[in-house]
N, C-alpha and C positions, 0 to 999 in steps of 0.2 A: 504493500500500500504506500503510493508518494505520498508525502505529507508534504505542505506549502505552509510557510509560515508568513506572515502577514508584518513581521519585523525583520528577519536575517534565514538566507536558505541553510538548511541544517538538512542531517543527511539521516534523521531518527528520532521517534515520538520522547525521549528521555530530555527534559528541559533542564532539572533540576541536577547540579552538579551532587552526586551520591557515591563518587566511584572513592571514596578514602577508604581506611581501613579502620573503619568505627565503627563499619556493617555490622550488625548483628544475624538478619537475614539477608540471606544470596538467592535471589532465585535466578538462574542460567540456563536461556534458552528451553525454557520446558513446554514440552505439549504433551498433550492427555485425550484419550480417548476414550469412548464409552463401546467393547461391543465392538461393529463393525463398520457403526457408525462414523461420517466425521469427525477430526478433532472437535472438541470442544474449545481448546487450547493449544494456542498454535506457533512457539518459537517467540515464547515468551521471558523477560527478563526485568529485573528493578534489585535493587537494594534499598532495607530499610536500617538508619543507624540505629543506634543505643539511644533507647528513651525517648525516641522519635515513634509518632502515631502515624501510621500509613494508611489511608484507603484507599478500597477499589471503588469506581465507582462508574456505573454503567447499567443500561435497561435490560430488562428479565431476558436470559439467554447467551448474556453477552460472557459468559464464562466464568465469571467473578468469583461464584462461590465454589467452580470448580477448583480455581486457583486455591481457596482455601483451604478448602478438601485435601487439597493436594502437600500442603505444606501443614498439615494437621496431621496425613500419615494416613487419611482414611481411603486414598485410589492411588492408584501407582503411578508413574510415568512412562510415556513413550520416548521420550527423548529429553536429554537436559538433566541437571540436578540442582537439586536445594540445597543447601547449608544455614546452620545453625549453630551461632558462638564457635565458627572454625570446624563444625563439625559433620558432615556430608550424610543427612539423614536420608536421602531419595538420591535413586540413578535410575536409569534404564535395567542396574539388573539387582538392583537391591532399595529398600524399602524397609527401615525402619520401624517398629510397633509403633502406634502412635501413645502410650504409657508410656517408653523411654525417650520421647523424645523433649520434656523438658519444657513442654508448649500447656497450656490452658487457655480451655474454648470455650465462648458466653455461646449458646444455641439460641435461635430465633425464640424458640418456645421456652428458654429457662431449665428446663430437665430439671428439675428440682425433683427433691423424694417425696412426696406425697404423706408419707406414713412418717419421717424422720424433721422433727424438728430445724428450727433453721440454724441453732447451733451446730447438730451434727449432720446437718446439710454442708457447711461450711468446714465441716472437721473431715467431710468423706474422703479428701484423697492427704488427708496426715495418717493414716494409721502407722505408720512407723514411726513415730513419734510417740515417745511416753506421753500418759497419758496428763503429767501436767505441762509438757510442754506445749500439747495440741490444745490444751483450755486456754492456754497464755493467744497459743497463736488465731483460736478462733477469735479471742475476745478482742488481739488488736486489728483481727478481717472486720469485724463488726461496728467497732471504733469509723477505720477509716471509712468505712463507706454508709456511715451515717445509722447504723441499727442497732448500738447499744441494746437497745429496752425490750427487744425483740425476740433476745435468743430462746424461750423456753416456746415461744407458737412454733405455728406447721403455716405451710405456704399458701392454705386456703385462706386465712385470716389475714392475708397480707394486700396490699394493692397491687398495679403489676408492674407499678415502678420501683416498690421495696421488692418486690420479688426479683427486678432484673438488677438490683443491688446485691442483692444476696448471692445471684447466679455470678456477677465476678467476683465478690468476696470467695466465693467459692475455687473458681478460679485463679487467683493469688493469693490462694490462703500457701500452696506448696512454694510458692517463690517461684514461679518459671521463670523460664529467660525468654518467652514470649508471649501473649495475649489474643487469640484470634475470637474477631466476633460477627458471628453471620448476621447481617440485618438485626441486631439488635432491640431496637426500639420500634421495629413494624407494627408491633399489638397492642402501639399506643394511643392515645388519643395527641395532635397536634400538639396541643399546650404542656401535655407532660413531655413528649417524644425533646424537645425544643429545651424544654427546663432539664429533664435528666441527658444530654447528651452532651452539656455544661458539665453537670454535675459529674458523669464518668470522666470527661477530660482531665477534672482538678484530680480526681480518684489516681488516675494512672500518672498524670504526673508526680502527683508525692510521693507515691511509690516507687518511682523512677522503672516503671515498665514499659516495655516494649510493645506496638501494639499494631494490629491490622486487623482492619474495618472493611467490613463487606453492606454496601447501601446501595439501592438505588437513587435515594434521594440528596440530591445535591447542597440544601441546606443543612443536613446530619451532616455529611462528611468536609464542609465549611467550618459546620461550628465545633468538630472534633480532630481533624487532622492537622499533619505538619506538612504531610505530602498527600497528594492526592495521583490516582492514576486513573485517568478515564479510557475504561473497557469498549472496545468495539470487536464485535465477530470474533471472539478469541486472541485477543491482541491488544497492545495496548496503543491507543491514538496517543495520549503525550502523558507524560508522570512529570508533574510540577507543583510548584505551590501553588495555593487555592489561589492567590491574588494573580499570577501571571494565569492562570489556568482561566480566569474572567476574561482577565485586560491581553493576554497574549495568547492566542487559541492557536496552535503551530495545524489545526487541520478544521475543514467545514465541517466536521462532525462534530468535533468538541465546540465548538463557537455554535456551532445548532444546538448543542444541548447543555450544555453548564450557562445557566443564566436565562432572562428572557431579553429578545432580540429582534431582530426584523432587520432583513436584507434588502440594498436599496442597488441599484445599476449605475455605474459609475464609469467615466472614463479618464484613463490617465493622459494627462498631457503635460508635458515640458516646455519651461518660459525661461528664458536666461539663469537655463542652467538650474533652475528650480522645476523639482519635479509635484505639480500638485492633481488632485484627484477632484472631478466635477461630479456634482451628484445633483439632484432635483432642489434641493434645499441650499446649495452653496458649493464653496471650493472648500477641500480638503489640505492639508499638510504631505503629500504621498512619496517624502522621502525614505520612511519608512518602508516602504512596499518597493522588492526587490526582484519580483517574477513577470516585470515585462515593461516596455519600452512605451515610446507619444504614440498615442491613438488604442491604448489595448482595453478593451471592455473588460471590467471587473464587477464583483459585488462585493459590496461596502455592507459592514455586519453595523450600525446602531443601535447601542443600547438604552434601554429607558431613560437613563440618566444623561445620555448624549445630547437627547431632544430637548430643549430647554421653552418652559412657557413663557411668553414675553408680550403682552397685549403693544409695548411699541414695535415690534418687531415689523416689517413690510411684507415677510412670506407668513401665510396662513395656511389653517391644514383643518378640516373639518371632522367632528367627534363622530366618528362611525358606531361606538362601543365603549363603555365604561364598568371599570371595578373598581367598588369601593372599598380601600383598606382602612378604611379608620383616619388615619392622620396622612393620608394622601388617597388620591386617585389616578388609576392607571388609566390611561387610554389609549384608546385605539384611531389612530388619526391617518387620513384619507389625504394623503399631497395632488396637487392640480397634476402630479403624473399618473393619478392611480394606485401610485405603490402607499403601504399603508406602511407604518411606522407606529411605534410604542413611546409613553413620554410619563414619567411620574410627577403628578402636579400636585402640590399639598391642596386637601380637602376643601377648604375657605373658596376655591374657584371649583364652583360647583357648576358644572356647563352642560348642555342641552344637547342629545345625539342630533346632529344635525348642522349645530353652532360650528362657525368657523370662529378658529382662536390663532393669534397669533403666537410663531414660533422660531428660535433660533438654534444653530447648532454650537456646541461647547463638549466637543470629543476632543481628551485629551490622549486617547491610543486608538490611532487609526487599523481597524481589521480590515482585508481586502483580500479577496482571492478571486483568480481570473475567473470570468462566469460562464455558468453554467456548472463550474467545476461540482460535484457531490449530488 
């Protein structure tokens, strides 16, 4: 898959410089299949450091939790291997238990024991610990992750945001030297999903744990990673920080999907020596943009916040659609070219589907990739 990046041509979806040797997890070139089926996972590769949160993060199918799976010990590989702390737990011809391998997994559903308290929920994988070292260490799993008062109930008397407290207390109760958590917070309702995926970050940072996040939702894996990696078809489109992963999308797919957006038709042209980008709304900056020469048709990615409301403004744009978030409004705005564009207006400008409002651009990272491309 070419990738085009919209600031400097690069020759692979990896943004974020990872390659030191603080790695804690290696994953090298792995693919994985099911059966006789297609890879699921296809010549796949990332590092994540020490105490660094990593997510995957990509729509149902795109392999993500295969990858999990896979450095959890529960499918084999066809090609490539993993490493963990130096230690090469998956190859092509070997494949570690997943009990030795020094990993602890939050499940989508919690796994929790039903019949066992949430002390010795928390205490299940100490048994080899006496048994007052294992009360010491359940009490300070409990401590950190906020369920002191807790420990004599059972998991039915819990909510299912203490409950997916419990499920990593459980999980770092042994000390692994890594954290994987499949979706998480899917069983949540919005407002807890938002409030507890805070609340694990600060968890795993004190703890100074290692950790990898399987989501498909773009705001969890903002508000909990250090690195992100957006999955496509078995692959990864670009591994970077959330912030360049917004503002620097190196392919149409990640720029289609991390964030909301709208794509406008653009052409590049050159003026003394100055290269800038024409769109329906104004001229662009497009010395950034390095995959073609005067005259080449692109599209130009705008983001909400690109679009700025400005009643002195001269170009107008008509309100096709509107959502109300509370302390602003999104809309959906109709240009005298037809192309529609996205614009966040605080609430106070409350306007009529239909109204034309006036509007200016204020993009400070121009995206562009030649059109049609994706």
């Amino acid at each position: 898959m070419e990738l085009n990046s919209p600031t400097t041509q690069r020759s692979g979806p990896a943004r974020f410089d990872d390659s030191d040797n603080s790695a804690l997890l290696q994953v090298q070139g792995i693919s994985v299949a099911y059966g006789r089926n297609p890879p699921a996972v296809r010549d796949l590769s990332f590092q994540v450091r020490r105490q660094d949160i990593a997510c995957l993060l990509g729509p149902s199918g795109c392999g993500k939790t295969t990858v999990l799976r896979a450095i959890a010990g529960f499918v084999p590989l066809q090609g490539g291997r993993i490493v963990v702390s130096g230690r090469e737990v998956s190859g092509p011809a070997h494949t570690e238990p997943p009990e030795t391998r020094g990993i602890g997994v939050v499940f989508q559903d919690y796994a929790l024991f039903p019949h066992l308290s949430i002390a010795d929920n928390v205490a299940f994988g100490l048994r080899s610990l006496t048994q007052a070292d294992r009360r010491r260490r359940v009490s300070q799993m409990l401590e950190l992750v906020g369920l002191q008062g807790v420990a004599h109930r059972f998991p039915h008397e819990l909510s299912g945001g203490q409950q997916q407290r419990v499920a990593l207390g459980r999980a770092l109760a042994p000390n692994p030297a890594l954290v994987l958590m499949d979706e998480p917070f899917s069983n949540l309702d919005i407002e807890m999903r938002e409030r507890l995926s805070a609340e694990v970050r600060e968890i795993l940072k004190a703890s100074g744990t290692t950790a990898v996040l399987v989501t498909h939702d773009q705001h969890e894996a903002f508000a909990m990673a250090d690195v992100v990696g957006v999955m496509q078809d078995g692959r990864l489109s670009q591994w970077d920080r959330p912030y360049q992963l917004y503002h620097e999308p190196t392919s149409r797919f990640t720029a289609d999907f991390v964030g909301a957006g709208a794509f406008v038709r653009g052409q590049v042209h050159e003026t003394d020596g100055k290269r800038r980008i024409a769109i329906a709304l104004g001229e662009l900056d497009g010395g950034s943009y390095q995959r073609g020469g005067h005259g080449q048709a692109v599209d130009v990615l705008l983001r909400p916040d690109d679009v700025i409301h400005d009643d002195r403004s001269p170009a107008t744009a008509a309100v096709v659609r509107k959502l109300f978030r509370g302390a602003e409004f999104l809309y959906t705005l109709r240009l005298d070219s037809g192309e529609e564009v996205l614009s966040l207006v605080p609430s106070h400008h409350n306007h009529a589907i239909g109204e034309r409002i006036g509007v200016r651009l204020e993009v400070d990272h121009v995206v562009a990739f030649p059109a049609g491309q994706g």
